[in-house]
C-alpha positions as CSV (number, residue, x, y, z in Angstrom):
1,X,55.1,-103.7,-46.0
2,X,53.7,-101.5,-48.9
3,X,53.5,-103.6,-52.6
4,X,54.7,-102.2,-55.7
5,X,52.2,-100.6,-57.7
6,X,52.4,-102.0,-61.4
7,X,51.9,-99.4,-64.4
8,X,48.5,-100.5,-66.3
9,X,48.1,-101.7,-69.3
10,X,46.4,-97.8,-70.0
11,X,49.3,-96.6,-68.7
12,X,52.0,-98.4,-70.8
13,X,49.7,-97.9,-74.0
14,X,49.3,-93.7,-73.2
15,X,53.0,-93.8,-72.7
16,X,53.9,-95.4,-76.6
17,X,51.5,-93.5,-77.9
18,X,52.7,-90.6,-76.1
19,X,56.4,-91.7,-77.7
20,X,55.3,-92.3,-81.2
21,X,53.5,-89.3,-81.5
22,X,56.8,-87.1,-80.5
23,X,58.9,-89.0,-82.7
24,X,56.8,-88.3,-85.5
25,X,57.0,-84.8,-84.8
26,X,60.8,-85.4,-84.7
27,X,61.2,-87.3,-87.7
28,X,58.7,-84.7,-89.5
29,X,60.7,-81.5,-88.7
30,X,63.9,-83.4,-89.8
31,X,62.3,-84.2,-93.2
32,X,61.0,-80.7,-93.3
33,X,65.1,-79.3,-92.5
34,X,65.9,-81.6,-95.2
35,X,63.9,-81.0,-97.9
36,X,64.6,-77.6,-97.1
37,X,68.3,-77.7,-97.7
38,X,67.5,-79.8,-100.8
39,X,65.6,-77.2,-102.4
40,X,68.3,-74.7,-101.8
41,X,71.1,-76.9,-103.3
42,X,69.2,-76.8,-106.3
43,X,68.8,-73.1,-106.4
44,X,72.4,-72.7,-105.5
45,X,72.9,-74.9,-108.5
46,X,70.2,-73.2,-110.7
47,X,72.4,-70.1,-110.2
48,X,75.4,-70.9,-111.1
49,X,74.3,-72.5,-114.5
50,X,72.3,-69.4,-114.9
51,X,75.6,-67.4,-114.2
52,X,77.8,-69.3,-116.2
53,X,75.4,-68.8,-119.5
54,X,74.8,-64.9,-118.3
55,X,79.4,-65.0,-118.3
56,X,79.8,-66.1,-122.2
57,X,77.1,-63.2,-122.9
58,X,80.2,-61.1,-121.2
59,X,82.4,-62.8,-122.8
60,X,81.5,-63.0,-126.4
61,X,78.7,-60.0,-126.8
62,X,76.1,-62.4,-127.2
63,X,73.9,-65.7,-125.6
64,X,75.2,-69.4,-126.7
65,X,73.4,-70.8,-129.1
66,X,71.6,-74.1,-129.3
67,X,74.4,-75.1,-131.9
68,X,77.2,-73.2,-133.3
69,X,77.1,-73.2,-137.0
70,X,80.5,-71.8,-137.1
71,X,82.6,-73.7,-134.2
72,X,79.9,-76.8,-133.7
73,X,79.9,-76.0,-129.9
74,X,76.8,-76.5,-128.0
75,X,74.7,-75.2,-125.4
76,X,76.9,-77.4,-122.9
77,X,80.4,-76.6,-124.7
78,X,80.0,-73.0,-124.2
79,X,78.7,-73.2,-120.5
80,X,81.4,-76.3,-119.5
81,X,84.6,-73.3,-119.2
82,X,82.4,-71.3,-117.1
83,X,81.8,-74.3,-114.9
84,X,85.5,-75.1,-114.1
85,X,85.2,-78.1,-116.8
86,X,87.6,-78.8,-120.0
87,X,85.8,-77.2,-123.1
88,X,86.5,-80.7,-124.6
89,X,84.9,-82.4,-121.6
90,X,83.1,-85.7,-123.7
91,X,79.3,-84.3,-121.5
92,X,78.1,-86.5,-124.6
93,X,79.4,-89.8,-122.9
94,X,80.3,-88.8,-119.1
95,X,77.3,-87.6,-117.1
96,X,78.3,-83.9,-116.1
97,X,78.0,-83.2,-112.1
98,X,77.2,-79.8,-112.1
99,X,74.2,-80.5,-114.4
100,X,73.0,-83.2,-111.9
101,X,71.0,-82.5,-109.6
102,X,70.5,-84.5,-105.9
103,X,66.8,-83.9,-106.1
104,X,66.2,-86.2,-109.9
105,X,64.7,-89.3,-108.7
106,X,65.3,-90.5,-112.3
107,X,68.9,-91.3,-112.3
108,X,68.4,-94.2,-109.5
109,X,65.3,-95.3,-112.1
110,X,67.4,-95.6,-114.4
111,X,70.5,-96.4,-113.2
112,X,72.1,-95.8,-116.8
113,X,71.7,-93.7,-119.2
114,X,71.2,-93.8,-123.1
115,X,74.9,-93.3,-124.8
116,X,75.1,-90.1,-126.8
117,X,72.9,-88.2,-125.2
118,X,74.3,-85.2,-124.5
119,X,70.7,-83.9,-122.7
120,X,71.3,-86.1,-119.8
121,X,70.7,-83.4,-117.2
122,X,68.5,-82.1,-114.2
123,X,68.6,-79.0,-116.1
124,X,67.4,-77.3,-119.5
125,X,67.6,-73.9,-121.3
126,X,65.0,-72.3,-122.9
127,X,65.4,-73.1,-126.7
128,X,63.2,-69.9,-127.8
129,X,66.0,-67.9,-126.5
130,X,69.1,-69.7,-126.9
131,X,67.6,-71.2,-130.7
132,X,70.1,-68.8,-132.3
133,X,73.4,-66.4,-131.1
134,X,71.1,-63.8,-129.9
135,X,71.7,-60.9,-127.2
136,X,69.8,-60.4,-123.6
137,X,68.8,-57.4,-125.1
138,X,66.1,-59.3,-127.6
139,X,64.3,-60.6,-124.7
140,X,62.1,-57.5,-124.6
141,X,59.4,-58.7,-122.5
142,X,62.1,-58.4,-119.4
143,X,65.0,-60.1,-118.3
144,X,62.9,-60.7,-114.7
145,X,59.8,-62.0,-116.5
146,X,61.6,-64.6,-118.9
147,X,62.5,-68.4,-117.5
148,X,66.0,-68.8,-118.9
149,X,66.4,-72.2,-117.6
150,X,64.7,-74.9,-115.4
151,X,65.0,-78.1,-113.3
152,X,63.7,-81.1,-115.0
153,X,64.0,-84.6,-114.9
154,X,67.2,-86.0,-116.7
155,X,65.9,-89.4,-117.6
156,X,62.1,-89.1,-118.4
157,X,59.0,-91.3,-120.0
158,X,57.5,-94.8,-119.4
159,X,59.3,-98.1,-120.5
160,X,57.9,-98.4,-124.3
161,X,58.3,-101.9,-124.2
162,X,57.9,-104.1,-121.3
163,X,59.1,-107.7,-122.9
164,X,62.3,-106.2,-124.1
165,X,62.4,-104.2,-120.7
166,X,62.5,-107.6,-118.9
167,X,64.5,-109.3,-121.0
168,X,67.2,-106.3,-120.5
169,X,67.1,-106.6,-117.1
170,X,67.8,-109.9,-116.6
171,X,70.6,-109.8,-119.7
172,X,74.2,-110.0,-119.0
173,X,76.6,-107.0,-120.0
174,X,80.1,-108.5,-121.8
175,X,81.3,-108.0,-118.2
176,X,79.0,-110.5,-116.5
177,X,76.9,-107.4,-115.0
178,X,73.4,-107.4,-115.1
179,X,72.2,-105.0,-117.6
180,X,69.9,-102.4,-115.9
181,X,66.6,-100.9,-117.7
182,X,66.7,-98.2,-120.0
183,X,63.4,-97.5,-121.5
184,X,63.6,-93.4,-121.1
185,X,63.0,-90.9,-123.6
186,X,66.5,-89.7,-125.2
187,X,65.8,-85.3,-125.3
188,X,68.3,-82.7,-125.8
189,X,69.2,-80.0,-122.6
190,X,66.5,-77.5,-124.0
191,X,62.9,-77.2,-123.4
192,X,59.9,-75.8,-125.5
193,X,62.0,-76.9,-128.2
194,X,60.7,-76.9,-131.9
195,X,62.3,-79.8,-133.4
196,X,60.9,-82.2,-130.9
197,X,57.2,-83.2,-129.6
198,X,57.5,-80.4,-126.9
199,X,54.8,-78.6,-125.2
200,X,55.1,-75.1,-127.2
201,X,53.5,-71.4,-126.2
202,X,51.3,-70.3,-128.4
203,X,50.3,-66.5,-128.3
204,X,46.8,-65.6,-128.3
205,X,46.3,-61.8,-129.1
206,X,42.9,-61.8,-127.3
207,X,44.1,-62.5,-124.2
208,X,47.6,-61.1,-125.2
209,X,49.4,-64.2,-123.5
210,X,50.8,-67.7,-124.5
211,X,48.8,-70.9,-123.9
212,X,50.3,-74.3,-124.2
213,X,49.9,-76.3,-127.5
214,X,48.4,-78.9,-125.4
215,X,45.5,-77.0,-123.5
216,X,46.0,-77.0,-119.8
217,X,49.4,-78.4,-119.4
218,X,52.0,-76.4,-117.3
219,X,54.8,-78.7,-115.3
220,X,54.6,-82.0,-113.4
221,X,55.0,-81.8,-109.7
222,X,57.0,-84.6,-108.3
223,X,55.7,-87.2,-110.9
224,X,57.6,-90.9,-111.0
225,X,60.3,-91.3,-113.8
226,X,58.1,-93.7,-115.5
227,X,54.7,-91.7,-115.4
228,X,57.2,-88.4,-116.4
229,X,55.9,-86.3,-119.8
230,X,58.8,-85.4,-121.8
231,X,57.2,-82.8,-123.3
232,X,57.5,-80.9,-120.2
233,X,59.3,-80.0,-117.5
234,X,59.4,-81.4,-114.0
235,X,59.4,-80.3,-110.4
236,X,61.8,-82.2,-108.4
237,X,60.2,-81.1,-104.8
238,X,56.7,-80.4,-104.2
239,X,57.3,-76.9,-103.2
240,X,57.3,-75.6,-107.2
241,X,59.1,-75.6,-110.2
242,X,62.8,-74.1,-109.7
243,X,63.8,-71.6,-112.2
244,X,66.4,-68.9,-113.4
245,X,65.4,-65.8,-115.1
246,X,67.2,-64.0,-117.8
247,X,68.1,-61.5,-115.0
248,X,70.3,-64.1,-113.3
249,X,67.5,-64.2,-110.3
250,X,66.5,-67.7,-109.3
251,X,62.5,-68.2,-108.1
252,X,60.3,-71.1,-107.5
253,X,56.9,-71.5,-109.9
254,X,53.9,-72.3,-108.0
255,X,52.0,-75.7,-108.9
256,X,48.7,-74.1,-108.7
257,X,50.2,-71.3,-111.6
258,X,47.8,-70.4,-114.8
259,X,49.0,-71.7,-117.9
260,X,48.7,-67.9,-119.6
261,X,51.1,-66.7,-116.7
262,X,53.5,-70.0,-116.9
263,X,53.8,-70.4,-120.8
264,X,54.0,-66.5,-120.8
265,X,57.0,-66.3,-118.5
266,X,58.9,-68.9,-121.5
267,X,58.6,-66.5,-124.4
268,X,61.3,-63.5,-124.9
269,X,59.6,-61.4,-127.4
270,X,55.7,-61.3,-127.5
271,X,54.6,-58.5,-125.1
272,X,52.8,-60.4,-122.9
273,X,52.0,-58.4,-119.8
274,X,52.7,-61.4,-116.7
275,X,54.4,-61.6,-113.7
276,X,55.9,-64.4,-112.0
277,X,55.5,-62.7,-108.8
């Protein structure tokens, strides 16, 4: 009678390492299809912000402005019809889904968010366009070449204070809830904007481009809520900075871009000579 021949102990150890290493190919190709289909939710989403500004231009002869003088409305109150939303949707109390994005790590960060901030958003416009009621037509460096708006992080900057962090945390709401952390910097939806401590292009006419403010700086790629520049913008994804153009186009900025090209491709009107592409 013939005995069983056992597997060896080389055996069994070939065959799990055999097994992890195809399940880590498995479970690397489903992150891959799912970052994938991330990334294109938040162009999807890019565009139809980008759409819904480009629609009141149809509308009304002219871009929103950052604020109204005339009717009050803001960036947010002229896009919200376009968007399927009340004009008189309260976007300064209510976090608006559209302007969310699935990609912000900083809304589970900070589970709540400052009241009256109506900037609460994944998303920001470019305030050296939208700064007054201008037309398309004034952004003479190109419609393709100028960012019109951009992915960001809603709720952005370390806790400023660490004791009254703690002690918020562990606090009690009237409700009995605990009170979460909320030690984020409060900003409006805009970017490169000139009443706040933003990152500004500055043009240089030897070069004949813009250069950040702050030399080097360009965007932060993937960077935790807490360690998050408000000055900025942010990429959600490692793949690059999502963006619309004036155009209506939506493109991804490459991490590894120049500051000239990047802080270029923000300004309307200065005849710099850059491509995204």
């Amino acid at each position: 009678m013939r005995t069983r021949k056992a597997a060896t102990l080389i055996e069994v150890i070939v065959v799990i390492v055999t097994l992890a290493v195809l399940m880590g190919l498995v479970i690397g190709s489903v992150q891959k299809v799912r970052l994938a289909a991330s990334v294109m939710r938040l162009k999807n989403q890019t565009r139809q912000l980008s759409l819904a500004v480009l629609s009141v231009e149809s509308d009304h002869g002219r871009l929103p402005a950052h604020f109204n003088m005339t009717t009050g409305a803001s960036l947010v109150g002229f896009m919200l019809p376009k968007l399927d939303y009340p004009a008189n949707t309260p976007y300064a109390t209510v976090p608006i889904p559209a302007f969310m994005s699935k990609t912000d790590p900083s809304y589970n960060f900070y589970p709540t968010r400052i009241d009256g901030t109506p900037g609460d958003s994944s998303f920001a416009l470019n305030y050296l366009i939208f700064l007054l009621d201008n037309s398309s037509t004034q952004v003479t460096d190109g419609r393709s070449h100028t960012v019109m708006l951009s992915e960001r992080y809603a709720r952005c900057g370390p806790i400023a204070n660490i004791v009254l962090s703690v002690a918020a945390l562990f606090s009690k709401t009237p409700s009995g809830a605990i009170s979460p952390i909320t030690g984020y910097t409060a900003r409006p939806i805009t970017f490169a904007d000139l009443h706040f401590d933003d990152v500004l292009p500055v043009y240089d006419p030897s070069s004949r481009t813009s250069l950040p403010s702050t030399p080097g700086l360009t965007f932060q790629v993937a960077p935790r809520p807490d360690a998050c520049d408000p000055r900025i913008l942010q990429a959600s994804t490692r793949s690059g900075l999502v963006v619309a153009m004036m155009d209506g186009s939506v493109r991804t900025i490459s991490p590894s871009i120049s500051p000239a090209v990047y802080w270029s491709s923000l300004t309307p009107d200065r005849g710099e000579a850059v491509s995204l592409d």
